[in-house]
LOVEX-567504 format. One line per field, with one value per residue (C-alpha): x, y, z. Coordinates in Angstrom, 2 decimals. Layout:
N
u X  ...
v Y  ...
w Z  ...
REM end
This chain:
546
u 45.41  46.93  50.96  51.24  50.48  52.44  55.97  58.41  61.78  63.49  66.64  69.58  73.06  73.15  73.11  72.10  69.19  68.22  68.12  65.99  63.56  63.40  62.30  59.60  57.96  58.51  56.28  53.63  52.99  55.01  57.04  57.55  60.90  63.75  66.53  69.08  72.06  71.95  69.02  71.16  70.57  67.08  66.41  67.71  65.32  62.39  62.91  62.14  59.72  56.71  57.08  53.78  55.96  59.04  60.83  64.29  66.56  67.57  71.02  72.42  76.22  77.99  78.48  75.65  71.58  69.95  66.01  65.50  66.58  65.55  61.67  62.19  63.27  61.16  58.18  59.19  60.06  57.11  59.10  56.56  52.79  50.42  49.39  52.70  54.20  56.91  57.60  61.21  63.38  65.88  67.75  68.28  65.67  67.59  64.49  66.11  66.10  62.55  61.96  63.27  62.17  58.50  58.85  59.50  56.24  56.51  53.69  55.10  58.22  59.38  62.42  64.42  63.75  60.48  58.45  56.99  53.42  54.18  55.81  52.60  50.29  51.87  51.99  48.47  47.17  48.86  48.19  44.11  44.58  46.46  43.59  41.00  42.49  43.32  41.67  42.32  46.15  46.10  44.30  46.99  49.53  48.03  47.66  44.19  43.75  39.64  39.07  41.18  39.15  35.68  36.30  37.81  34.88  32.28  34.25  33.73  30.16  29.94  31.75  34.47  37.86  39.90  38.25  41.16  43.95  41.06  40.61  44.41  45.28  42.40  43.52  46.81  45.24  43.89  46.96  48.17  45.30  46.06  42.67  43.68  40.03  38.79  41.29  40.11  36.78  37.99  39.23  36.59  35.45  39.12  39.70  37.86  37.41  39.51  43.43  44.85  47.92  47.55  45.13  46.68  49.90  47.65  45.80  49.00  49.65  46.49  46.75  50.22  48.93  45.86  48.79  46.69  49.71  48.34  46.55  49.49  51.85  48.91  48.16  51.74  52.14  49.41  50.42  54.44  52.64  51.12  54.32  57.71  59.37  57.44  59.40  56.73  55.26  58.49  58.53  55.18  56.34  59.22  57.72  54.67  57.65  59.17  56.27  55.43  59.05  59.75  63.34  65.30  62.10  62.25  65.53  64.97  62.15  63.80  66.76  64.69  63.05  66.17  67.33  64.94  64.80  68.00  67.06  64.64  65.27  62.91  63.37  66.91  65.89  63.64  66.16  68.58  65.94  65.58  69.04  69.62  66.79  67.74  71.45  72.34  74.38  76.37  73.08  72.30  75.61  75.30  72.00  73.45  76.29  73.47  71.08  74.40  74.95  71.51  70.62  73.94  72.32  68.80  66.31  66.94  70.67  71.99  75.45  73.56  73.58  77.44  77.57  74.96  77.45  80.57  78.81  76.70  81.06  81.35  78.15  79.77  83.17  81.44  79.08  81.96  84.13  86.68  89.17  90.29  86.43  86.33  90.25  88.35  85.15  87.13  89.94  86.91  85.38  88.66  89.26  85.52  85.95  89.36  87.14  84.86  87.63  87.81  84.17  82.47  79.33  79.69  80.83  78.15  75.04  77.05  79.47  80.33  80.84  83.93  85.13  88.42  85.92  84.11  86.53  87.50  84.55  85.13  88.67  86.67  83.90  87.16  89.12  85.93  85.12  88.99  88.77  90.66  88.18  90.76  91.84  88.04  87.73  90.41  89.08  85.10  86.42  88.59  86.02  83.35  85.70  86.73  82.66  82.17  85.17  84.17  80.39  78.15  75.62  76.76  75.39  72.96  74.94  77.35  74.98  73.87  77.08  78.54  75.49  76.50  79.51  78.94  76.37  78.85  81.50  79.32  79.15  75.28  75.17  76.62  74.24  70.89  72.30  72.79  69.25  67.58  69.26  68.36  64.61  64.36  64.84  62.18  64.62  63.33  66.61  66.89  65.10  68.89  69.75  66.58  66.31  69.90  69.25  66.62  67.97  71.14  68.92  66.86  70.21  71.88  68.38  69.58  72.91  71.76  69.07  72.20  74.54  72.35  71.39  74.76  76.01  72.79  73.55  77.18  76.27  74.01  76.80  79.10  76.93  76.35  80.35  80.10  82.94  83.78  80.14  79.90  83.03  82.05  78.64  80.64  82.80  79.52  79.01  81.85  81.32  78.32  80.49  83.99  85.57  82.61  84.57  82.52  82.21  85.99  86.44  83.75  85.57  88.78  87.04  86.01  89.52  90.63  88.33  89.53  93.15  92.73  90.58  92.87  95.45  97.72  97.37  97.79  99.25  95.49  93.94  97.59  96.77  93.55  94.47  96.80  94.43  91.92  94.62  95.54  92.11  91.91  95.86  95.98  92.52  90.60  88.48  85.50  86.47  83.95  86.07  89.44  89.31  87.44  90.64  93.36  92.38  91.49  95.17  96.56  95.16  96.22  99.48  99.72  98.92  100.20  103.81  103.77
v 102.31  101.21  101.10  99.45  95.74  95.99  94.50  96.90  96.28  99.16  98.63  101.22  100.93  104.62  104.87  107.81  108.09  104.12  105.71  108.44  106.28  103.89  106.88  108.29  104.86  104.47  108.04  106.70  103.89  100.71  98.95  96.26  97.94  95.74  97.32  95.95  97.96  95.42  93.65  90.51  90.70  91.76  88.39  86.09  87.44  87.52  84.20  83.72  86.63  88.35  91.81  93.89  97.28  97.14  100.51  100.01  102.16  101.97  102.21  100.05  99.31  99.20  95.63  94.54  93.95  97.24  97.88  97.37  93.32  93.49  93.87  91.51  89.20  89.52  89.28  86.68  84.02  85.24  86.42  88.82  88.22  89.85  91.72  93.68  96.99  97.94  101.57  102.38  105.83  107.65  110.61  110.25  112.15  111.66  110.50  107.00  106.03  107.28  105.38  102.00  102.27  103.17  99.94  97.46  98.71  99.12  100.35  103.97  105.47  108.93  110.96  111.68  114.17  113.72  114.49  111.78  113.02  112.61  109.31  107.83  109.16  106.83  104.09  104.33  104.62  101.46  99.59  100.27  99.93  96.11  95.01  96.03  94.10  91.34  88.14  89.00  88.80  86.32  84.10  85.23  84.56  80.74  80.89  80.62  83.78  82.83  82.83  86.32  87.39  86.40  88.47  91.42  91.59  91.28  94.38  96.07  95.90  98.46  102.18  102.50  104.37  101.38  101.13  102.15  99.70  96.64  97.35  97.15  94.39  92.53  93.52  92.23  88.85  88.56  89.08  86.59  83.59  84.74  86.56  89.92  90.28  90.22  92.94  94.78  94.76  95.79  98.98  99.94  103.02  104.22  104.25  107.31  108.55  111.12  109.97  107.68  107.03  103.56  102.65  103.63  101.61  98.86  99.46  99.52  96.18  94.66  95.85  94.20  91.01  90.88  91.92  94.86  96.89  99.72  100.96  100.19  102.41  104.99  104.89  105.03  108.25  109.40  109.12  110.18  113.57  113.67  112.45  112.02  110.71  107.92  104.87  102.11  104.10  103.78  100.15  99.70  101.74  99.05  96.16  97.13  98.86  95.26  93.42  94.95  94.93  98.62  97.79  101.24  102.67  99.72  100.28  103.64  103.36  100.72  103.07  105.79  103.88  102.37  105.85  106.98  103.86  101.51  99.67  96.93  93.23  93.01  96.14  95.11  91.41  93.36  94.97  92.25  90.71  93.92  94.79  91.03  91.00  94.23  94.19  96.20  93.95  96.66  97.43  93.53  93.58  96.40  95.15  91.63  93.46  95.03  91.97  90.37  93.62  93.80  90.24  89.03  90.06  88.92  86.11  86.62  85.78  82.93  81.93  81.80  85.91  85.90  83.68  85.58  88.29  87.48  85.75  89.17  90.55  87.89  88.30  91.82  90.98  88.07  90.45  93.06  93.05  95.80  93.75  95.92  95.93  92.53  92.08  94.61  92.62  89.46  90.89  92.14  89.13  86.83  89.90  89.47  85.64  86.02  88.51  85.96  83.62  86.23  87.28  86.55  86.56  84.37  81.65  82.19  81.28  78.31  77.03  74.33  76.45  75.92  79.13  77.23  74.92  77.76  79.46  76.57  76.78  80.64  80.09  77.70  80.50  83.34  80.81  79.80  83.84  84.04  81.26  78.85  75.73  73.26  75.22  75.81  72.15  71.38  73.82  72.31  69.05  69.36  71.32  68.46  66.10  68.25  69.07  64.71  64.13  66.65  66.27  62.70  65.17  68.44  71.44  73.52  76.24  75.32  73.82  77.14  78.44  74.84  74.11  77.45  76.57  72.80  74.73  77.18  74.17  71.67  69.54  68.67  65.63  66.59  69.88  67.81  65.52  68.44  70.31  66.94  66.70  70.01  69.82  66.66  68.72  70.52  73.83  77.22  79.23  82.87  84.63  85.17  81.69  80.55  83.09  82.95  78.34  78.77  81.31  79.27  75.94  78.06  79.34  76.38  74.43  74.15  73.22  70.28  68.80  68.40  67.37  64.51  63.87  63.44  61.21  59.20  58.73  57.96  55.09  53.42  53.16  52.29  49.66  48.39  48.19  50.92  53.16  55.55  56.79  56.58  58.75  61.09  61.61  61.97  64.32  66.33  66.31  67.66  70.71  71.52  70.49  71.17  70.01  67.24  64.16  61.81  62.74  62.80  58.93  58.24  59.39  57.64  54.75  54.92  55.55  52.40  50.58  51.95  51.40  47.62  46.69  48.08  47.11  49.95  53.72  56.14  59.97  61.66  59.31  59.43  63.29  63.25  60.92  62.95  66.43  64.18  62.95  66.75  67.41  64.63  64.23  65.91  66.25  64.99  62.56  60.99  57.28  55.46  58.23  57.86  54.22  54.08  56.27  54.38  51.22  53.02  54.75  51.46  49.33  52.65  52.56  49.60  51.24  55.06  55.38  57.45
w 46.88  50.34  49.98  53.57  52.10  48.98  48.68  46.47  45.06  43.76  41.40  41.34  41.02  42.52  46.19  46.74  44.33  45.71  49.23  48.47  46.15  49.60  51.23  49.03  49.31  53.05  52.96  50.60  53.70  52.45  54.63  52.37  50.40  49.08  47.34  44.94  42.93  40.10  37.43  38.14  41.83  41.12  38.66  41.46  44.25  41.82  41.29  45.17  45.80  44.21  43.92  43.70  42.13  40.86  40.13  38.02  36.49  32.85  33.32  35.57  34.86  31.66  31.63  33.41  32.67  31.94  32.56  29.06  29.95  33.20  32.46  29.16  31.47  34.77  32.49  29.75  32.94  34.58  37.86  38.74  38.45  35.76  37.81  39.05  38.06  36.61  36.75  34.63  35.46  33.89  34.05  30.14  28.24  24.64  22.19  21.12  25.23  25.78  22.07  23.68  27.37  25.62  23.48  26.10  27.84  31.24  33.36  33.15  32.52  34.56  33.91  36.62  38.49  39.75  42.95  45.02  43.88  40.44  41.32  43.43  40.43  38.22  40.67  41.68  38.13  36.80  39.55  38.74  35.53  35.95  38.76  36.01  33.77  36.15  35.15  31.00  32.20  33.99  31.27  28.51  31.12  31.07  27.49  27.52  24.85  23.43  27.08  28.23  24.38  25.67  29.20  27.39  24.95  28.44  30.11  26.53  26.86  29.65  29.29  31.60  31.72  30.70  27.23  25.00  26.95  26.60  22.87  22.28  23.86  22.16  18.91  20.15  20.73  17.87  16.26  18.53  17.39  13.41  13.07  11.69  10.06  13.70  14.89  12.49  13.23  16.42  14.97  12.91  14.58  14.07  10.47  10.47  13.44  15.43  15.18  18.23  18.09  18.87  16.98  14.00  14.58  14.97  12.29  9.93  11.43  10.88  7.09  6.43  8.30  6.15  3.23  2.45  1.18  0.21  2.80  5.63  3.79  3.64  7.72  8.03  6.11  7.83  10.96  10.11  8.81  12.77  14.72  11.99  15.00  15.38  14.90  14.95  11.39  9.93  10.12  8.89  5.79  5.43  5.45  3.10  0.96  1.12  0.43  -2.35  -3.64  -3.17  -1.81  -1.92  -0.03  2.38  3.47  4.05  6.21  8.04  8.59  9.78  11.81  13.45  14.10  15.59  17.82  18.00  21.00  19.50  18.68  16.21  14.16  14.10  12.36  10.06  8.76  8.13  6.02  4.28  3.95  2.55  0.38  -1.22  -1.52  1.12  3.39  5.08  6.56  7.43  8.80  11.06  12.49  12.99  15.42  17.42  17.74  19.22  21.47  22.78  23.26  24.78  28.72  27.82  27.70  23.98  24.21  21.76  20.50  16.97  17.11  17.59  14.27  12.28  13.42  11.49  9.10  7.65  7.21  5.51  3.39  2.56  1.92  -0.41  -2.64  -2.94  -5.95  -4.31  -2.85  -0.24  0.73  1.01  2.40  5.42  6.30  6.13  8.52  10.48  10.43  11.62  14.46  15.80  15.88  18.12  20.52  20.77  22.66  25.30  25.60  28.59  27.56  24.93  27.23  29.89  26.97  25.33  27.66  25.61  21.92  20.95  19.04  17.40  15.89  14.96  13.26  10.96  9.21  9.30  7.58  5.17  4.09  3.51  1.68  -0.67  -0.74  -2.06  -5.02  -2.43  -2.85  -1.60  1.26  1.84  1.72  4.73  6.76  6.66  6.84  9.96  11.76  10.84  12.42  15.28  15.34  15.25  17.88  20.79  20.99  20.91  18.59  16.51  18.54  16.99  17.03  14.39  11.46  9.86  9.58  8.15  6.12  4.19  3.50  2.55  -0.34  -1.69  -1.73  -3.38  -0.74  -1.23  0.77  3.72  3.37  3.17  5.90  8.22  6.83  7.98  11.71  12.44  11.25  13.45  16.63  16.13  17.15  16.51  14.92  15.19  12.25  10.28  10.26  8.98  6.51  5.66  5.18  3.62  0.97  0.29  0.20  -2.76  -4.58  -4.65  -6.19  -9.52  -9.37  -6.59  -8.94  -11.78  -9.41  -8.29  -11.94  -12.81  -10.03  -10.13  -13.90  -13.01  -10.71  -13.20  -15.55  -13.28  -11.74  -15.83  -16.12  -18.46  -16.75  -19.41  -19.26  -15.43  -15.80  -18.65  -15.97  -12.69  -14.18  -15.39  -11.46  -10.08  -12.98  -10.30  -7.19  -7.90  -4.22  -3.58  -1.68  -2.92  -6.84  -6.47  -5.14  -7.92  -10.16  -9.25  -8.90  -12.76  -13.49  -11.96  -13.67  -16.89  -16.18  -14.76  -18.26  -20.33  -18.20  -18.65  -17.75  -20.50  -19.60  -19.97  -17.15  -15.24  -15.26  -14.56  -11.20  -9.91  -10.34  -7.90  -5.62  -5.14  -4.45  -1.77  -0.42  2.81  3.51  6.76  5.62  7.29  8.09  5.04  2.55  3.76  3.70  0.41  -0.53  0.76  -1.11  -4.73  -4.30  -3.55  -6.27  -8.90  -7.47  -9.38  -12.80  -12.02  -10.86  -8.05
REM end
């Protein structure tokens, strides 16, 4: 391999160890070196240059991109061709570093110290290795995967050293094109065969793709009994555990696994749905705060992960009946959210999130978790207005979190309204907001099919001048909905009805007005309600002295 027509950049924020890695490569012949002290600096020049190696160190800068995000990045954006490596350092040797630097996959990873022949070795061999492999990478770089399967299959045909990298990242494409049967075939000669490593985490994968249960958790085992420090086993466990509704063993795997390795995007999600699924939200909770922590400086980064945040303390303080359990994930909660006013990298991804409107429908969740319904009420509505006066179209960013709370309040209408803008965009949510939507859209089933029952049956009668029925009905509704706006101005409007035929108001309908003018009175209403409002309490201001 000839150095002298290669063109390097080498990331370290420490000078001393960035001059000396300058000079090993001067040594090994290239001429080509460009050094920055910082992933950011390194992300703006890739986006200029094409670096043949990059060499970064994992731990650049509290505050700043690590090589973790770095090579996430560089790679995801396709900053550096196929083709390039990316060699990572370290001085850290603890196992949950090596863990994460392994699982990002760069070309090699060296602890620091190392010579320079140790450090052109691993150079040298991944540079072979990625012009073997050349035209495969670039073809899944262009998305053309049947095409990179078809030339990875042809380089299969002849023996060579590369034979173990081509076979995984064909199984990977597989994977990729949903054809787990294929991958499998793949690994065949595996399943039996001498133990590689490898091979038997893909083979655990391929089982729970082709939800072969059974026989995942058994590879797993297998390979735990080889290497118990393997984290990638311990995740296969819990999700075959989860599939086949072995929860406490789920969440134990998934905590092993997260110990072992804490660095990972992914294993974090998993275990959100685990810990959700299984009633352990401390645990969902916990691995919402580090999806937020480690995707806040990435190509992963979202303002959704800094809601799903607060709104997994919320999820505990909700499902606890200890109240000064709950009293400390809601302070929690409401202490996060004020953080979030002064957190820089929250306002960097989502310049325009507005964490006051935010934290409305915050206040709105706590006060429905606390058996306030009408102070939940104010707080939704005046952050749907605030939502309706600031931007043309509600941001993404705040539906999940006001969806929820429309549900748990009974405000159906304004739920589905919100469900159906946001599966018009066509936007692909993080995995916790989906879940979480689609698990509060399945709870809240029953009582929305009664509720619209009841209101439909409501407005039939009403519509046939038959208000005590249309009352008796829409008051049947609002058992399902207790705070809904609109069963409440129904309502009323029966009441009117009532009190203009019999011209008179007797004290059970008087009482039964003013119960639904305290649920209304004060409240921000959406234009159509609040003038819809304003006339009924007029024209019963006639009838009701008040």
């Amino acid at each position: 391999m000839q150095f002298s027509n290669k063109q390097v950049l080498i990331v370290e924020d420490q000078r001393p160890f960035l001059l000396l890695l300058k000079g090993l490569m001067h040594s090994m012949g290239s001429s080509d070196v460009v050094t920055k002290s910082s992933a950011e600096q390194a992300v703006s020049l890739c986006k200029k240059h094409k670096f043949d190696i990059v060499i970064c160190d994992l731990h650049l800068g509290a505050e700043t991109k690590n090589g973790y995000e770095l090579i996430e990045e560089l790679r995801t954006r396709r900053l550096i061709n196929p083709t390039s490596v990316f060699i990572l350092i370290s001085a850290d040797s603890a196992r949950p570093v090596v863990l994460g630097s392994i699982e990002r996959r760069p070309d090699d990873f060296l602890i620091k110290p190392f010579s320079q022949v140790q450090l052109k070795s691993r150079i040298v061999r991944a540079w072979q290795k990625r012009q073997f492999l050349q035209q495969a990478f670039n073809l899944i770089e262009q998305g053309e995967y049947n095409s990179a399967i078809d030339h990875i299959e042809t380089l299969l045909e002849n023996p060579h050293h590369y034979k173990g990298h081509c076979e995984q990242l064909l199984v990977e494409l597989y994977w990729r094109i949903s054809h787990p049967k294929k991958a499998l075939d793949v690994l065949k000669e595996y399943i039996e065969g001498k133990p590689v490593l490898w091979a038997q985490i893909a083979l655990g994968r391929t089982y729970l793709l082709l939800n072969e249960h059974e026989k995942a958790i058994s590879i797993a085992k297998k390979t735990l009994k080889r290497n118990r420090f393997n984290a990638d086993a311990h995740d296969i466990l819990a999700q075959a555990h989860h599939a086949v509704d072995s929860g406490e063993k789920a969440v134990e795997a998934i905590k092993e696994a997260i110990k072992l390795s804490p660095f990972s995007l992914t294993r974090h999600f998993k275990a959100c749905e685990i810990g959700r699924n299984n009633n352990d939200l401390v645990l969902a909770a916990n691995s919402s705060q580090a999806i937020w922590d480690l995707s806040k400086r990435t190509v992963h980064k979202a303002s959704l992960h800094w809601c799903g945040m607060i709104r997994s303390l919320l999820d505990v303080a909700e499902s606890t009946d200890d109240k000064g359990q709950r009293n400390k994930y809601q302070q929690e909660a409401l202490l996060t959210l004020q953080r979030g006013k002064f957190d820089e990298h929250l306002y960097k991804i989502d310049r325009e999130f507005d964490v006051d409107i935010f934290g409305n429908i915050v206040n709105a969740r706590i006060s429905a978790i606390d058996g306030k319904l009408i102070d939940a009420k104010r707080h939704l509505n005046t952050s749907q207005i605030q939502l309706g006066d600031k931007y043309q179209e509600v941001p993404t960013a705040f539906i999940p979190d006001s969806i929820n709370v429309m549900y748990k309040l009974g405000e159906f209408d304004d739920a589905l309204q919100l469900s159906s803008l946001l599966s018009s965009r066509g936007e692909e949510l993080d995995q916790n907001s989906s879940d979480m939507l689609k698990t509060q859209a399945q709870n809240a089933q029953k009582s929305l099919a009664s509720y619209q029952q009841f209101n439909r049956e409501g407005i039939q009668h009403y519509q046939q001048q038959d208000f005590e029925r249309a009352k008796a009905s829409f008051a049947l509704a609002q058992g399902f909905a207790p705070v809904n706006t609109g069963v409440a101005l129904n309502l009323l409007q029966c009441l009117l009805q009532i009190a203009i035929k019999e011209d008179k108001a007797e004290m059970k309908l008087i009482n039964e007005c003013k119960r639904l003018f305290k649920l209304i009175d004060d409240m921000t209403l959406k234009a159509p309600y609040k003038e819809k409002y304003e006339n009924i309490r007029d024209e019963l201001s006639k009838y009701i002295g008040f």
